[in-house]
Biopython code that builds the backbone (N, CA, C, O; Angstrom):
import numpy as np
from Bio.PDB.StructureBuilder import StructureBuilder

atoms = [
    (1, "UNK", "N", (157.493, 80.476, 3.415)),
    (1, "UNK", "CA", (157.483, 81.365, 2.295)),
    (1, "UNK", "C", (156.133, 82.065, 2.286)),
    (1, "UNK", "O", (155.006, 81.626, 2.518)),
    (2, "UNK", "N", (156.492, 83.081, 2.006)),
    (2, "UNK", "CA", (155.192, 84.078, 2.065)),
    (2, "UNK", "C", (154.826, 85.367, 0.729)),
    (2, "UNK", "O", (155.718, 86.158, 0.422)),
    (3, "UNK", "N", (153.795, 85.409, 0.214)),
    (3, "UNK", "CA", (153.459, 86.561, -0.941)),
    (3, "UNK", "C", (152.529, 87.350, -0.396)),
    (3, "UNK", "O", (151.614, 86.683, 0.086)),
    (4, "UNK", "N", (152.411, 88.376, -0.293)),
    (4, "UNK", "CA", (151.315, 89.813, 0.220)),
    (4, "UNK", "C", (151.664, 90.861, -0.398)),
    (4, "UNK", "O", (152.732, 90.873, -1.009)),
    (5, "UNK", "N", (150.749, 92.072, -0.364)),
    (5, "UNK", "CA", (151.065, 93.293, -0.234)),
    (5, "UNK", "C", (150.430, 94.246, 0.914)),
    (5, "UNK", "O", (149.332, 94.074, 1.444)),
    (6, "UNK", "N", (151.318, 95.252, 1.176)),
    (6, "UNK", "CA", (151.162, 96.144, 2.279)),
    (6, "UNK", "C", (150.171, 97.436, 1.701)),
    (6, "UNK", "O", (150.315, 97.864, 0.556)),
    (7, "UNK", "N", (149.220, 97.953, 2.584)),
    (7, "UNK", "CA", (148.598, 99.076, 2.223)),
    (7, "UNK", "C", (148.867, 99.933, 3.055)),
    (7, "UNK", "O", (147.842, 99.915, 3.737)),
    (8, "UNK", "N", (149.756, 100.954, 3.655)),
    (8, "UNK", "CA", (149.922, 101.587, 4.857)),
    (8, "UNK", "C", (150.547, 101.075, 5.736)),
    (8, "UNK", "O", (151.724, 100.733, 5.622)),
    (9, "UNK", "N", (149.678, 100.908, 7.014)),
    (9, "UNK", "CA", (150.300, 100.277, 7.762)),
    (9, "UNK", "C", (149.534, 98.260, 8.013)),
    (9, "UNK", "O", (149.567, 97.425, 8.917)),
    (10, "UNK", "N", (148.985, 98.334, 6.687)),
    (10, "UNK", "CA", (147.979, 96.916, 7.283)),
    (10, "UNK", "C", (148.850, 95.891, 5.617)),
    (10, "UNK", "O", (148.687, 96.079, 4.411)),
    (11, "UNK", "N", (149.251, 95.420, 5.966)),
    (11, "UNK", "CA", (150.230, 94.044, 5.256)),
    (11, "UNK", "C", (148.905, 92.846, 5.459)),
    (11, "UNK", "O", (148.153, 92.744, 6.429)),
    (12, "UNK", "N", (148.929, 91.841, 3.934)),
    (12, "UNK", "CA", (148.007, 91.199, 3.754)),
    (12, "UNK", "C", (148.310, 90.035, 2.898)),
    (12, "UNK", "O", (148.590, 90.290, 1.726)),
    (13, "UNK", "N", (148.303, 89.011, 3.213)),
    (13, "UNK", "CA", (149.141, 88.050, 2.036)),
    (13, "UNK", "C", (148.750, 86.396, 2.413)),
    (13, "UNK", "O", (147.737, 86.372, 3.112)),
    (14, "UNK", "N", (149.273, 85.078, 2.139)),
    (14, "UNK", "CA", (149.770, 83.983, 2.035)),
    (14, "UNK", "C", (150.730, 83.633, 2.087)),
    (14, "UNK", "O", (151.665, 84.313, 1.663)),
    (15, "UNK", "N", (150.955, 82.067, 2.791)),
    (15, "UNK", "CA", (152.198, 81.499, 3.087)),
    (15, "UNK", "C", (152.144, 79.889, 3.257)),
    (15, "UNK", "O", (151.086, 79.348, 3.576)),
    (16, "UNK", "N", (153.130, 79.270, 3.070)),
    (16, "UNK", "CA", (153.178, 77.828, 3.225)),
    (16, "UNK", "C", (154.987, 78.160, 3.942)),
    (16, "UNK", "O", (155.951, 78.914, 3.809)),
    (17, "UNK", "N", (154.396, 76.725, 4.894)),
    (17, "UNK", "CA", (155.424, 76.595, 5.670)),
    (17, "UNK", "C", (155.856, 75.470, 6.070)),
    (17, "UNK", "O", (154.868, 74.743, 5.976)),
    (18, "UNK", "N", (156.839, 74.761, 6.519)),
    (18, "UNK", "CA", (157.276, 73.647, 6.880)),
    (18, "UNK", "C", (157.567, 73.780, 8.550)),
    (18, "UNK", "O", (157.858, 74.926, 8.892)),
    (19, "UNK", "N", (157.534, 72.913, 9.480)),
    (19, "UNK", "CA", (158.147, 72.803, 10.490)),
    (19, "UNK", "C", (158.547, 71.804, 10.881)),
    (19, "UNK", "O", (157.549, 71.307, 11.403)),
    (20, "UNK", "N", (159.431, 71.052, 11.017)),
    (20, "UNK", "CA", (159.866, 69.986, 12.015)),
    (20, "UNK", "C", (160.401, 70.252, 13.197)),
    (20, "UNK", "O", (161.226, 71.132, 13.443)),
    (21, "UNK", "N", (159.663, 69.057, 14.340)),
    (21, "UNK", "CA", (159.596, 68.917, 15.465)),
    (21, "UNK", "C", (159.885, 67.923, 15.877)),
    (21, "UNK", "O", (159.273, 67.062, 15.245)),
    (22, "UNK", "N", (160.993, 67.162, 17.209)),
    (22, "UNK", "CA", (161.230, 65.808, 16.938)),
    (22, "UNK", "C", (161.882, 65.248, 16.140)),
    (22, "UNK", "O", (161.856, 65.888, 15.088)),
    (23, "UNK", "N", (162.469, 64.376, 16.069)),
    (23, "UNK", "CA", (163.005, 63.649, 15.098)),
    (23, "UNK", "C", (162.085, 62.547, 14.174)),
    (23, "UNK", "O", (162.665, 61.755, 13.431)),
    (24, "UNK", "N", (160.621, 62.568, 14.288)),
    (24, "UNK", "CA", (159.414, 62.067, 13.282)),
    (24, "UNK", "C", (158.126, 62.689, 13.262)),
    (24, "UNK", "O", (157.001, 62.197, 13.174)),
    (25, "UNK", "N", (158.532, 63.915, 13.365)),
    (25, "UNK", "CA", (157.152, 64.898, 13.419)),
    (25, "UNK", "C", (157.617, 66.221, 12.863)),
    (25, "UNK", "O", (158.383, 67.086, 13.288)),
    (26, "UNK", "N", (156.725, 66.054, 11.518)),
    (26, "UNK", "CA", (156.641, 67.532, 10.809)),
    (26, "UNK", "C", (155.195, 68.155, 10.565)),
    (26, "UNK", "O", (154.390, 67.272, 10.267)),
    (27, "UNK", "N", (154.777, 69.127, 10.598)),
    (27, "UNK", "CA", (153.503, 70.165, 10.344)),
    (27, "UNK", "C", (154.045, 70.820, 8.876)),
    (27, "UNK", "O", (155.233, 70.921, 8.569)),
    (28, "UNK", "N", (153.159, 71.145, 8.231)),
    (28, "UNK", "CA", (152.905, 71.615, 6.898)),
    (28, "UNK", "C", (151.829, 72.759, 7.164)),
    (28, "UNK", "O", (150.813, 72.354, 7.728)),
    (29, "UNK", "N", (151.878, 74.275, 6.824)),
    (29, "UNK", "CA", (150.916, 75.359, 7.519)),
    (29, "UNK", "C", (150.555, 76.013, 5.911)),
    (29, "UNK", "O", (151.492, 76.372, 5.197)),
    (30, "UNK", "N", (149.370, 76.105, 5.517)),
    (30, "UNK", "CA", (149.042, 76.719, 4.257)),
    (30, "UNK", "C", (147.605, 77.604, 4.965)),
    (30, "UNK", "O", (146.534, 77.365, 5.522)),
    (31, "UNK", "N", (148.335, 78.599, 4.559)),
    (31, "UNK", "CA", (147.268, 79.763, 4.901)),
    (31, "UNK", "C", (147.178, 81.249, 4.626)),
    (31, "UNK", "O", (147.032, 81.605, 3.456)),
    (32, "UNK", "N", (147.256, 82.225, 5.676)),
    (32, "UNK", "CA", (147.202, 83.677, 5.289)),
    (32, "UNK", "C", (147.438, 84.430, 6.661)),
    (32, "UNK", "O", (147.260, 83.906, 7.760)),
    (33, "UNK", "N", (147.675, 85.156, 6.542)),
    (33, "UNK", "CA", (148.445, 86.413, 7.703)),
    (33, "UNK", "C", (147.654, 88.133, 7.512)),
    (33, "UNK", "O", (147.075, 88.643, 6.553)),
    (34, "UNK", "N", (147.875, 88.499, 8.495)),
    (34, "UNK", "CA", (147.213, 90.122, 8.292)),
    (34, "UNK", "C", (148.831, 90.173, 9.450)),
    (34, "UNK", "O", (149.338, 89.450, 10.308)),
    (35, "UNK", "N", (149.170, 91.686, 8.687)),
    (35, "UNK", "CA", (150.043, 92.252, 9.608)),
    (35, "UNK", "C", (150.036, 93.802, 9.900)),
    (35, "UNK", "O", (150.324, 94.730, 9.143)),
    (36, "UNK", "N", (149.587, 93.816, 11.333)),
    (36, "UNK", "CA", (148.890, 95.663, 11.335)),
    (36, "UNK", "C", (150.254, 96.282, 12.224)),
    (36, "UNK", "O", (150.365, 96.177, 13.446)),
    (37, "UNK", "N", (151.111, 96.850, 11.445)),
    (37, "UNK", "CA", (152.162, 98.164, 11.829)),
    (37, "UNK", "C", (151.784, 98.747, 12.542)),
    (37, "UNK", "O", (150.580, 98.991, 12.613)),
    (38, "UNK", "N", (152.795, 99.275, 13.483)),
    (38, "UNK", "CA", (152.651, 101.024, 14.475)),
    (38, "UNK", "C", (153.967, 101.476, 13.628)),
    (38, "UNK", "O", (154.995, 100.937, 13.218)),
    (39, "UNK", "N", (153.511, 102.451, 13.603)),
    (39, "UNK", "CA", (154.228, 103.836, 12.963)),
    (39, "UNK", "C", (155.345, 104.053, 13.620)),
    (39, "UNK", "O", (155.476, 104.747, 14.629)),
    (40, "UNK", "N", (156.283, 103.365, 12.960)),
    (40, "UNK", "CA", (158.037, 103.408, 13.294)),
    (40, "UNK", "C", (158.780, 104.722, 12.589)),
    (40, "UNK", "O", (158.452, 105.828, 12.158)),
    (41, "UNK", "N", (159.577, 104.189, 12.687)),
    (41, "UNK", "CA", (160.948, 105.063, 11.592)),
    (41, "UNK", "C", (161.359, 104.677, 10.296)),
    (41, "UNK", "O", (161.234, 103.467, 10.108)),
    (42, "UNK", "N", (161.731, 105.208, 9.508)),
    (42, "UNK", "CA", (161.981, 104.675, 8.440)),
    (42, "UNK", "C", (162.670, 103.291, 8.448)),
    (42, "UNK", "O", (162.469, 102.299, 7.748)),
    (43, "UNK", "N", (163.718, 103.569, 9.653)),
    (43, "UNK", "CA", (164.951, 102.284, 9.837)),
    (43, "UNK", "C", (164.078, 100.849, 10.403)),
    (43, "UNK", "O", (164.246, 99.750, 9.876)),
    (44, "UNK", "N", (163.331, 101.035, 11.317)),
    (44, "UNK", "CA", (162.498, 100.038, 12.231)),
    (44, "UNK", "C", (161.043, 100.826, 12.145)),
    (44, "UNK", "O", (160.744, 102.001, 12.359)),
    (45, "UNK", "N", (160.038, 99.333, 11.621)),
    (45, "UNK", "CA", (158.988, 99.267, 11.937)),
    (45, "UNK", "C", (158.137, 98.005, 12.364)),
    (45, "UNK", "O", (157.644, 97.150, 11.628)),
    (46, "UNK", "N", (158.088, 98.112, 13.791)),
    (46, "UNK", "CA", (157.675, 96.591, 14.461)),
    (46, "UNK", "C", (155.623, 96.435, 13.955)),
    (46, "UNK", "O", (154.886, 97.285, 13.454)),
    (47, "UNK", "N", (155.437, 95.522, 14.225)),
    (47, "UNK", "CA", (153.848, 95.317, 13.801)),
    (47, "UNK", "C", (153.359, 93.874, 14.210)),
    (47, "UNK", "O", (154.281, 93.083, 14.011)),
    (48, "UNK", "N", (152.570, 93.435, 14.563)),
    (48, "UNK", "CA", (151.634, 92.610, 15.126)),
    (48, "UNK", "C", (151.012, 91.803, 13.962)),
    (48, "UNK", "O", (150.367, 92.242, 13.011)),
    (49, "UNK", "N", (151.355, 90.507, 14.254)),
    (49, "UNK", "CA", (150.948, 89.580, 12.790)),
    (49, "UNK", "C", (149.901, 88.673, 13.531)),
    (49, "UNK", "O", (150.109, 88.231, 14.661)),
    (50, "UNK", "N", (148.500, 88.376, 12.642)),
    (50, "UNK", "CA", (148.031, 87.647, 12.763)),
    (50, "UNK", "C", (148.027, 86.158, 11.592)),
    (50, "UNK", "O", (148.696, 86.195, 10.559)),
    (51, "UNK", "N", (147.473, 85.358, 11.840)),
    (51, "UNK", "CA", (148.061, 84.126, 10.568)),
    (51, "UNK", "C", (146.590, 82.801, 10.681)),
    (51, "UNK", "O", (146.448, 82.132, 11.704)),
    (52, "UNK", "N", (146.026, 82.708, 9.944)),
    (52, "UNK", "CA", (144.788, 81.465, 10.159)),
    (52, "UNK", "C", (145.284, 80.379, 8.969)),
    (52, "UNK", "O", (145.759, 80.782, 7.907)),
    (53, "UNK", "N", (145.137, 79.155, 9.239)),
    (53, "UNK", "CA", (145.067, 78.191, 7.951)),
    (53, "UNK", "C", (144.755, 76.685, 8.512)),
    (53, "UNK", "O", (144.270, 76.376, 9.600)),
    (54, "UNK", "N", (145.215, 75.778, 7.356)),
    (54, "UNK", "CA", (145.066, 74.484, 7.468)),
    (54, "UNK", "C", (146.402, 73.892, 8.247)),
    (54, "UNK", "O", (147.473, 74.122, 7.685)),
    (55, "UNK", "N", (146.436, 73.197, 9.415)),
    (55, "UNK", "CA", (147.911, 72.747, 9.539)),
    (55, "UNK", "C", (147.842, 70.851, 9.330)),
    (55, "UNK", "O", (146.823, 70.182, 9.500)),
    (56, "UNK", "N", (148.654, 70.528, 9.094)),
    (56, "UNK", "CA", (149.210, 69.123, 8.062)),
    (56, "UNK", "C", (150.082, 68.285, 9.223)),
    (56, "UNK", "O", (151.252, 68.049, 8.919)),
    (57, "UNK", "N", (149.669, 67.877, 10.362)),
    (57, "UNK", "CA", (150.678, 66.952, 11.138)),
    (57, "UNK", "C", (150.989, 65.943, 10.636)),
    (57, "UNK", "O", (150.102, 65.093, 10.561)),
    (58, "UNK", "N", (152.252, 65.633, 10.129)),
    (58, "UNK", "CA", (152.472, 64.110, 9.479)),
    (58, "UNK", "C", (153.904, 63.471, 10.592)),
    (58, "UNK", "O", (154.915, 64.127, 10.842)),
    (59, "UNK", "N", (153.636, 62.210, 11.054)),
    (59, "UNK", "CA", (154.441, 61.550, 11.650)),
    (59, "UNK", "C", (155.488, 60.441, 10.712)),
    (59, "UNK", "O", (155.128, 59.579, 9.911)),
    (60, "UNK", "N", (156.547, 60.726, 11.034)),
    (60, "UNK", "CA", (157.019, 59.337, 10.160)),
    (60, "UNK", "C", (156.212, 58.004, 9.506)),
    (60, "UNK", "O", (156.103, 57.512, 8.383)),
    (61, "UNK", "N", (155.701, 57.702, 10.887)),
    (61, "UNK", "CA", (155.289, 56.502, 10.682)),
    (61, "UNK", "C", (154.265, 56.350, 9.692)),
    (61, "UNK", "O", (153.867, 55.237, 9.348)),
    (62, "UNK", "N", (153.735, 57.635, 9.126)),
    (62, "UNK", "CA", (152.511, 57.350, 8.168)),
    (62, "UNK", "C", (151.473, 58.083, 9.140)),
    (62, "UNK", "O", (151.525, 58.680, 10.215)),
    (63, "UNK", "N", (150.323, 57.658, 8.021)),
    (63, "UNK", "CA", (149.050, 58.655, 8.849)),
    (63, "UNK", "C", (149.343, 60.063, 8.616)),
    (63, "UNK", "O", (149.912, 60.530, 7.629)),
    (64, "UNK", "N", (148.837, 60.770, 9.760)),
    (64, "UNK", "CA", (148.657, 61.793, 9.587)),
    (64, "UNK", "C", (147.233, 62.894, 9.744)),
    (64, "UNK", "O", (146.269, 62.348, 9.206)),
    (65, "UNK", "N", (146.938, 63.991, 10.210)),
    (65, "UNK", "CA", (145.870, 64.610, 9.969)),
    (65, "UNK", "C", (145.682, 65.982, 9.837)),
    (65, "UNK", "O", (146.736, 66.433, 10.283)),
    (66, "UNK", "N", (144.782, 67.210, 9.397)),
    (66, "UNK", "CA", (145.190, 68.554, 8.681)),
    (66, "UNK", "C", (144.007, 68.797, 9.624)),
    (66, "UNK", "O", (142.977, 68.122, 9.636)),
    (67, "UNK", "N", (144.250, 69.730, 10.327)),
    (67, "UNK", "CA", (143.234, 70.972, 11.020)),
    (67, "UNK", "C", (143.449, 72.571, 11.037)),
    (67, "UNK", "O", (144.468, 73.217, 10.791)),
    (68, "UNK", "N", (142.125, 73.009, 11.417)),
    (68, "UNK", "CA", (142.187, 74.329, 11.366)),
    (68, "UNK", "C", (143.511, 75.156, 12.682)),
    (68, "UNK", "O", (143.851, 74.658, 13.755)),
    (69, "UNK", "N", (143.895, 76.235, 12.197)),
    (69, "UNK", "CA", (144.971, 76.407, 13.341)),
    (69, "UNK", "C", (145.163, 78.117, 13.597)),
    (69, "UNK", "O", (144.668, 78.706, 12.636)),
    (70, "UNK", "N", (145.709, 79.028, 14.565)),
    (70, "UNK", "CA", (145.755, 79.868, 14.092)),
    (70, "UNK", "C", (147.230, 80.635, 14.323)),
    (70, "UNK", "O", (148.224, 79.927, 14.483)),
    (71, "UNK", "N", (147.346, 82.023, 14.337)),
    (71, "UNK", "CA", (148.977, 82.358, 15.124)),
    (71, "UNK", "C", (148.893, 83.760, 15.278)),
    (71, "UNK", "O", (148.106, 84.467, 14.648)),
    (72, "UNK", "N", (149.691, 84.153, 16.099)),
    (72, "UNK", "CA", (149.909, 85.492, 16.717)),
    (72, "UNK", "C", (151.284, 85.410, 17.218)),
    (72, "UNK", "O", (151.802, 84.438, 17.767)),
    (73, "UNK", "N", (151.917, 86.778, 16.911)),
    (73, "UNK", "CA", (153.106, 87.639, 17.914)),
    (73, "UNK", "C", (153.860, 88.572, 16.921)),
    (73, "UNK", "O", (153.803, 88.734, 15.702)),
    (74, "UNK", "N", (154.628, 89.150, 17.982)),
    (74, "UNK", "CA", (155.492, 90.562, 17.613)),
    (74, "UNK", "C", (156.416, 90.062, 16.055)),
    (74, "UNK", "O", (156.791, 88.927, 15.759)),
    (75, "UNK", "N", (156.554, 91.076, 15.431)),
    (75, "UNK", "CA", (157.757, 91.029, 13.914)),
    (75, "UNK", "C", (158.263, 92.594, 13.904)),
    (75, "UNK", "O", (157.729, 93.522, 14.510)),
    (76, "UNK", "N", (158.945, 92.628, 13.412)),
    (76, "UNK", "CA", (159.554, 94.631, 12.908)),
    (76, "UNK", "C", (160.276, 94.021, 11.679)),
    (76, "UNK", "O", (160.654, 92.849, 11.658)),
    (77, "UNK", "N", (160.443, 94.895, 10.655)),
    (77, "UNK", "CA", (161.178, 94.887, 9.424)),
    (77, "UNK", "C", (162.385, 96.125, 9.699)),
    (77, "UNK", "O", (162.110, 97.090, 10.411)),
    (78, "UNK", "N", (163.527, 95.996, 9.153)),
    (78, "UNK", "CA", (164.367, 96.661, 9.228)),
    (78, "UNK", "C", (164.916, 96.963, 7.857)),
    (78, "UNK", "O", (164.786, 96.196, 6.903)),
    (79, "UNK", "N", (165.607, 98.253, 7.809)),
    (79, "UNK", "CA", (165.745, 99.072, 6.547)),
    (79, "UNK", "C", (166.931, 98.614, 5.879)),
    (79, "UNK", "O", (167.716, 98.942, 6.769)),
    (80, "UNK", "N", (167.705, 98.079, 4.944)),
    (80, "UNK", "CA", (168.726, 97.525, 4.298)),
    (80, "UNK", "C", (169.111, 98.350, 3.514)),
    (80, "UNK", "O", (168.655, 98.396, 2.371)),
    (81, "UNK", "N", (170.349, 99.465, 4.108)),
    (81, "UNK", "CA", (170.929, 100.679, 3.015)),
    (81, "UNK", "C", (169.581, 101.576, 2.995)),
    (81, "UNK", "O", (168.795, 101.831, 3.908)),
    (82, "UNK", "N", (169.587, 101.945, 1.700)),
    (82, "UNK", "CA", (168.353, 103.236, 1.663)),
    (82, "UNK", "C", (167.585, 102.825, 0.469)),
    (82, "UNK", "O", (167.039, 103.780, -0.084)),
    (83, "UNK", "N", (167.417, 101.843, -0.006)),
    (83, "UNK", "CA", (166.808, 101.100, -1.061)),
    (83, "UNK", "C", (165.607, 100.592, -0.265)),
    (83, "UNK", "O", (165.369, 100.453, 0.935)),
    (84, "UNK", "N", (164.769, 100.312, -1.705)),
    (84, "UNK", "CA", (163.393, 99.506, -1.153)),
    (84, "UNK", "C", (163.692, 97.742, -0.210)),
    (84, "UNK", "O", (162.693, 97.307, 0.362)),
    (85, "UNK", "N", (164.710, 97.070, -0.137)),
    (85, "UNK", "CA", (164.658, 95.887, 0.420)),
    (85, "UNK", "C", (164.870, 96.367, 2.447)),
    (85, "UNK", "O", (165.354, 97.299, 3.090)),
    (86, "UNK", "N", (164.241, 95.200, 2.709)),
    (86, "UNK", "CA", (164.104, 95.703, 4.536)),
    (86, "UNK", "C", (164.301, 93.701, 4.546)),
    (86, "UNK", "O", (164.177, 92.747, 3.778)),
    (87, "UNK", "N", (164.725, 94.046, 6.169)),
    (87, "UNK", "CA", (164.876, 92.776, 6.601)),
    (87, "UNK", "C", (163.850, 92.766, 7.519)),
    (87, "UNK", "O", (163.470, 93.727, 8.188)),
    (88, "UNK", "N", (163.223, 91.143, 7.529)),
    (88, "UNK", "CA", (161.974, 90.825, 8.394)),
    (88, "UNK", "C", (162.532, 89.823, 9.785)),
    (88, "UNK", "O", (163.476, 89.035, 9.746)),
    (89, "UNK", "N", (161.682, 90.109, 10.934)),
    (89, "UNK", "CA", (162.374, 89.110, 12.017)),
    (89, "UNK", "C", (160.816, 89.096, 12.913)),
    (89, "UNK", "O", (160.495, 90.003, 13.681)),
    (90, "UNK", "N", (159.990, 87.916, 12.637)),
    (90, "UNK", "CA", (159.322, 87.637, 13.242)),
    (90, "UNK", "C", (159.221, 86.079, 14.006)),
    (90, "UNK", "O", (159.781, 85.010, 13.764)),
    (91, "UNK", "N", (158.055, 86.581, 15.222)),
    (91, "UNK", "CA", (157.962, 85.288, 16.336)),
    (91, "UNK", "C", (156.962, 85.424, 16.505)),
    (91, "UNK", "O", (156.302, 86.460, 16.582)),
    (92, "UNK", "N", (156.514, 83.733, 16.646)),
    (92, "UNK", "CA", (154.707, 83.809, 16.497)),
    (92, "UNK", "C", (154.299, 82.586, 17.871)),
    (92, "UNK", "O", (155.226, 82.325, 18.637)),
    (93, "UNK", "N", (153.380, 82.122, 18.033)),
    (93, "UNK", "CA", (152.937, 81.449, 18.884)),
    (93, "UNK", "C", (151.556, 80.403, 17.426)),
    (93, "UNK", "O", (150.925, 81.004, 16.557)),
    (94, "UNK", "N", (151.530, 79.589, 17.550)),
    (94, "UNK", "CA", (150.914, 78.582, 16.682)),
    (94, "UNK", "C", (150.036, 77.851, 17.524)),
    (94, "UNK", "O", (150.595, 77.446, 18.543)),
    (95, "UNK", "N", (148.760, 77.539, 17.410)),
    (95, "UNK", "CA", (147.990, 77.001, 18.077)),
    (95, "UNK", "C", (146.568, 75.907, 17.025)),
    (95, "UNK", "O", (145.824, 76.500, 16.245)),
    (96, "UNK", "N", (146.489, 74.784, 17.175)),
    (96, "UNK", "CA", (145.023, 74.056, 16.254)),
    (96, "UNK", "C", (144.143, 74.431, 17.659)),
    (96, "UNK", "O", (144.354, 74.703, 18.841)),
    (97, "UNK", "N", (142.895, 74.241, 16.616)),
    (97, "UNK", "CA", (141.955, 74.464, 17.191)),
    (97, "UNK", "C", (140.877, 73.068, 17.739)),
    (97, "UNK", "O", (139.884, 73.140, 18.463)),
    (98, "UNK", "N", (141.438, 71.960, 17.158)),
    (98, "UNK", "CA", (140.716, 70.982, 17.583)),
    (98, "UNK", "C", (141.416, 70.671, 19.022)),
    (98, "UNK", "O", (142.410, 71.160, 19.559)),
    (99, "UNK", "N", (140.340, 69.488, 19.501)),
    (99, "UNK", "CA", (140.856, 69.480, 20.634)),
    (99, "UNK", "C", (139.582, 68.445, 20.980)),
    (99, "UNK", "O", (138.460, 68.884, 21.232)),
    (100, "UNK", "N", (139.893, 67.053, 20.960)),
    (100, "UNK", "CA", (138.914, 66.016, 20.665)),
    (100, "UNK", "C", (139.373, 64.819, 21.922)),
    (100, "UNK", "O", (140.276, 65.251, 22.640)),
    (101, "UNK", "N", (138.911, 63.470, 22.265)),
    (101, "UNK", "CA", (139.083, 63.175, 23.574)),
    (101, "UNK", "C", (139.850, 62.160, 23.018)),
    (101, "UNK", "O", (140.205, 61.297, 23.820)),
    (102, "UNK", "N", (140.297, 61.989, 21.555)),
    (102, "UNK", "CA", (141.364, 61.359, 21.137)),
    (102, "UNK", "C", (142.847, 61.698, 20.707)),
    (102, "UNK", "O", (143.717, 60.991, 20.199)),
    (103, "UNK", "N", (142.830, 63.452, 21.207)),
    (103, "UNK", "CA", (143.787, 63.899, 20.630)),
    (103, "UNK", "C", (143.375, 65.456, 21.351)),
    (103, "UNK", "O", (142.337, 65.996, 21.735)),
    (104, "UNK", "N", (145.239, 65.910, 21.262)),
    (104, "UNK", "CA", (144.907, 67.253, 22.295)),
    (104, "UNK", "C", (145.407, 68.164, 21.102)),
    (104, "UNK", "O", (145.794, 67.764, 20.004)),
    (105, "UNK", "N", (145.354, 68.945, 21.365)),
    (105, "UNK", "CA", (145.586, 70.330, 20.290)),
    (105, "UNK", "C", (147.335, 70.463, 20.230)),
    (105, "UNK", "O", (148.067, 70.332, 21.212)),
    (106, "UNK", "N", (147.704, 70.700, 19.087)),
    (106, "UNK", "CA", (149.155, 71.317, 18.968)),
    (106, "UNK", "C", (149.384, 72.631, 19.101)),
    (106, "UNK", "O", (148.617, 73.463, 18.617)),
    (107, "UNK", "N", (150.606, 72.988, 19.860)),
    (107, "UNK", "CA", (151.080, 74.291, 19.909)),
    (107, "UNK", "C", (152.555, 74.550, 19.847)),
    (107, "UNK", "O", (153.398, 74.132, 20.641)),
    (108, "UNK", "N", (152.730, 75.234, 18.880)),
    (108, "UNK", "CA", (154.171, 75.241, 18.402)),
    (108, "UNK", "C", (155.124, 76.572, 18.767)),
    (108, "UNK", "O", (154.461, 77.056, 19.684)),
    (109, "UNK", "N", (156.213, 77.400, 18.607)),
    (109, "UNK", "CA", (156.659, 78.521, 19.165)),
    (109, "UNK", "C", (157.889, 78.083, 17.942)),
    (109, "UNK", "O", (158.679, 77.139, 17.903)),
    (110, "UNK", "N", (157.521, 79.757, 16.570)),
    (110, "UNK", "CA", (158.310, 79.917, 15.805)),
    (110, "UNK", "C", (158.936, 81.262, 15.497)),
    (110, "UNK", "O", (158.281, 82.243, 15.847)),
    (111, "UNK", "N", (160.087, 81.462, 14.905)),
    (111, "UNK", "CA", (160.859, 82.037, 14.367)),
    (111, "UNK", "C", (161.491, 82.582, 13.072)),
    (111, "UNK", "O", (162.492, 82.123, 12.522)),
    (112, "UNK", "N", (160.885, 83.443, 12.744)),
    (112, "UNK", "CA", (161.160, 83.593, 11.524)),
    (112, "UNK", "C", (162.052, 84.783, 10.948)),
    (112, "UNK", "O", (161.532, 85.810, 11.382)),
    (113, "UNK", "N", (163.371, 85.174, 10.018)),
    (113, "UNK", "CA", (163.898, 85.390, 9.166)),
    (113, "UNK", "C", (163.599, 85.376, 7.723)),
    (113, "UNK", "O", (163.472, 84.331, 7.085)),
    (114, "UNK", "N", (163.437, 87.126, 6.978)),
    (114, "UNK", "CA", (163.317, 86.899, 6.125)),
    (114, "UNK", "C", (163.608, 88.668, 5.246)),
    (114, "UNK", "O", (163.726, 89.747, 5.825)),
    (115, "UNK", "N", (163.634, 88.510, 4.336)),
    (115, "UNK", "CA", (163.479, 90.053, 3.037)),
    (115, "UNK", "C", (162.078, 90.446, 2.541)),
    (115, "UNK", "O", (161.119, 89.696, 2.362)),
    (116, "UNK", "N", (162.139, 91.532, 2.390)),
    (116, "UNK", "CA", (161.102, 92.214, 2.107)),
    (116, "UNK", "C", (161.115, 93.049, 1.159)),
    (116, "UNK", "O", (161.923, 93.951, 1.379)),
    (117, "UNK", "N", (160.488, 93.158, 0.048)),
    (117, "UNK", "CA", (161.210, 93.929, -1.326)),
    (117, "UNK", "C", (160.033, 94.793, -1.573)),
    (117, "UNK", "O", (159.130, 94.212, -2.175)),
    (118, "UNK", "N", (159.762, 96.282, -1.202)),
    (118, "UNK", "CA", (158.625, 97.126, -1.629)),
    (118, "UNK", "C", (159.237, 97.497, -3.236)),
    (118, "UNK", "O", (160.338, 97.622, -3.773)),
    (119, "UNK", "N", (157.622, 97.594, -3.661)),
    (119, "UNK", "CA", (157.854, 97.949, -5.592)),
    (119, "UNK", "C", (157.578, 99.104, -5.223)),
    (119, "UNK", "O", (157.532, 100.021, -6.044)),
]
sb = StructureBuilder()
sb.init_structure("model")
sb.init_model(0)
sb.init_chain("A")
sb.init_seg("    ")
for serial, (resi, resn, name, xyz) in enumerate(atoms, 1):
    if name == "N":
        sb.init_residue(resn, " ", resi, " ")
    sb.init_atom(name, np.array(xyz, "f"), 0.0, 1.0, " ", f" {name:<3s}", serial, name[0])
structure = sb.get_structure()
C-alpha cells in the first residue's frame, strides 16, 4: 500500500508492504519511493521508480531482524475510460544493504498491481 502525490512528471510518496517468501519467511518494507515519468500518452505512461526503507525479515521460528534496503525497476500507469482513475503495473528488484560475515544480504524480485486516483 502506498500514499504520494505526483508533480509533473516526478511522483513522491510512502508505502508499507508485506512479502512472503517460503513457506516461514516474510519481510515487512516501510519506506518511500520517488517515481520519475517519460512523457507518454495520455493512455500509457511508463516511469522509473526508485524506493529506500527499513526491511523487517521475520522467520516463523521467531527472531527476526530490520535493515536498511533499497529498490529499483520499470512501472507505466494506464488510463481507465477517460476519468481521473489509471491502472498501475509495476516490477522492482529489492535489495538490503547489510551484508555482515554472519549473514548475506536479501534480494527479492516483485510485482506489483494497483489504482491510481488523480484529484
Amino acid at each position: 500500500m502506498g500514499v504520494g502525490f505526483r508533480v509533473r512528471t516526478l511522483g513522491f510518496g510512502g508505502e508499507w508492504s508485506e512479502l512472503r517468501y517460503g513457506s516461514d519467511r516474510k519481510a515487512r518494507v516501510f519506506g518511500g519511493f520517488v517515481r520519475a515519468g517519460a512523457l507518454g500518452t495520455r493512455t500509457v505512461r511508463p516511469y522509473l521508480v526508485l524506493g529506500l526503507g527499513a526491511y523487517r525479515f521475520t522467520p516463523t521460528a521467531g527472531g527476526g531482524s530490520t535493515v536498511l534496503g533499497g529498490s529499483f525497476g520499470p512501472g507505466a500507469t494506464f488510463a481507465l475510460g477517460g476519468g481521473r482513475l489509471r491502472a498501475v503495473l509495476e516490477a522492482r528488484f529489492h535489495t538490503t544493504f547489510d551484508q555482515y560475515a554472519t549473514r548475506t544480504r536479501q534480494e527479492l524480485l516483485t510485482a506489483m498491481a494497483g489504482l491510481e486516483l488523480g484529484l
